[in-house]
N, C-alpha and C positions, 0 to 999 in steps of 0.2 A: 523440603528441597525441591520437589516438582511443583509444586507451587509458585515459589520465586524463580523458577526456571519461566513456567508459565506465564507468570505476570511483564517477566523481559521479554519474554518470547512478545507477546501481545503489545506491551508498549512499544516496540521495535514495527510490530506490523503499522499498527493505531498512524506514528510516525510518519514511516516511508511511504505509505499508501498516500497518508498527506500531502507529504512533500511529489508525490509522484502527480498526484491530481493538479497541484498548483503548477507543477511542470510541464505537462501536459494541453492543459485546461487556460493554465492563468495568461498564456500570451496570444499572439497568434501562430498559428501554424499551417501549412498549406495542405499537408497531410491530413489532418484532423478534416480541417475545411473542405475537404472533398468525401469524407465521409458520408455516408446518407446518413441524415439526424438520427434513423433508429438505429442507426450503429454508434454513433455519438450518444447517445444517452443511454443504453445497454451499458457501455462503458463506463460513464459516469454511474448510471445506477450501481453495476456491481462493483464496481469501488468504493464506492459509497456505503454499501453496504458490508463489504469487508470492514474497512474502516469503525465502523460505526461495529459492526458485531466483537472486534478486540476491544474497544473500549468499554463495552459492555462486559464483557471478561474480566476486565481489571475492575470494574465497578464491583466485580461482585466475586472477586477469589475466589475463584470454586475450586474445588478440588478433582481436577480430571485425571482423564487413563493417561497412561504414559504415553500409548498411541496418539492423544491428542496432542499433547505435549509437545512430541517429535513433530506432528506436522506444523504446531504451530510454530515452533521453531525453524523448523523450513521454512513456511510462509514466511516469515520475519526476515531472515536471511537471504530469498528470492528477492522480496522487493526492497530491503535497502539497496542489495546491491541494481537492482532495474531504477530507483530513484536515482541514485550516484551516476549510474551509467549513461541515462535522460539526460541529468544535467552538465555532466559534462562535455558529453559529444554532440548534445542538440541545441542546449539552452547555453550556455559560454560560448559555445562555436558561434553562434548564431548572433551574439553581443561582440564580437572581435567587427 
């Protein structure tokens, strides 16, 4: 059972974090563009690196604590809801 809890959990972050980078990343933005590059790529790094760490999770079902479980759960459920939230109030506002 925490297993398939864990594998949604992870493919829910894998996901959003995706869609959040493409959100983010994939247009222009004047926000972003006034970042200093090392804040701009901190950012993409540890995104990237989330990303890429749930999928490795799912590559390999492990069998974790319930503690990780629960946060990976959160994780997943922070940033779908921060990818939804991206897209709708930045990325559609910004295409009207």
């Amino acid at each position: 059972m925490m297993i398939t809890i864990n594998l949604i959990a992870n493919v829910m972050v894998m996901i959003s974090v995706t869609f959040f980078i493409i959100g983010v990343f994939g247009r222009r933005s004047q926000t972003i563009e006034k970042m200093p590059l090392s804040e701009q790529y901190f950012l993409r790094i540890s995104l990237s690196v989330l990303a890429a760490g749930s999928l490795l999770n799912i590559l390999t079902v492990s069998t974790p604590h319930a503690t990780e479980v629960i946060l990976n759960v959160g994780v997943g459920l922070l940033f779908t809801w921060a990818a939804w939230f991206h897209w709708k109030y930045f990325v559609k506002k910004s295409n009207k």
